[in-house]
C-alpha angles and dihedrals in degrees: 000000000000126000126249082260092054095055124119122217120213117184096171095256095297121161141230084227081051092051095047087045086062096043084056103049096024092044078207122044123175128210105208117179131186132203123221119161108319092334132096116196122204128214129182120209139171127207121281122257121226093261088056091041091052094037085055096041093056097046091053090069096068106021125012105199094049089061097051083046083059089044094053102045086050100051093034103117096167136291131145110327083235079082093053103041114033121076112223103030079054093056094044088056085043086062097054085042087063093061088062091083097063101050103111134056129226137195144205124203119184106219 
């Protein structure tokens, strides 16, 4: 098993003029990896939009993994095709998508 140091990271060719394409149309856009092995594998992902947030929203009612599968599909920008394919290493970077939620921070102020 190789060390953190040993690890190879994939991001599926993407480029920092691709990155910077997305920053411009997507205003946020989120790097998740995911280690498997000696592998990291790279996403890219931008912020949901209100019809993502409320497809996702109305399937977890009812089942959970199939709304972070809509999340997913909807964010996924590009990355290494691992992310996308394989199970685990997808739910892993599933995992990092939900944060994404939580990202901001609001306030309320009583006048």
């Amino acid at each position: 098993m190789a060390n953190k140091k040993d690890t190879i990271a994939l991001n599926g060719g993407i480029t920092e003029e691709q990155i910077n394409l997305w920053k411009n149309k997507y205003r946020k856009v989120v790097e998740i990896s995911v280690t498997d092995d000696d592998a990291t594998f790279v996403g890219y992902f931008h912020r949901p939009d209100m019809d993502t947030m409320s497809a996702v929203n109305k399937l977890a009612k009812t089942d959970e993994v199939k709304s972070t599968l809509v999340m997913f599909d909807n964010c996924w920008l590009g990355g290494h095709p691992v992310i996308q394919e394989d199970a685990i290493v997808k739910m892993a970077a599933i995992g990092q998508l939900a944060s994404v939620f939580n990202s901001c921070i609001a306030e309320i102020k009583n006048l």
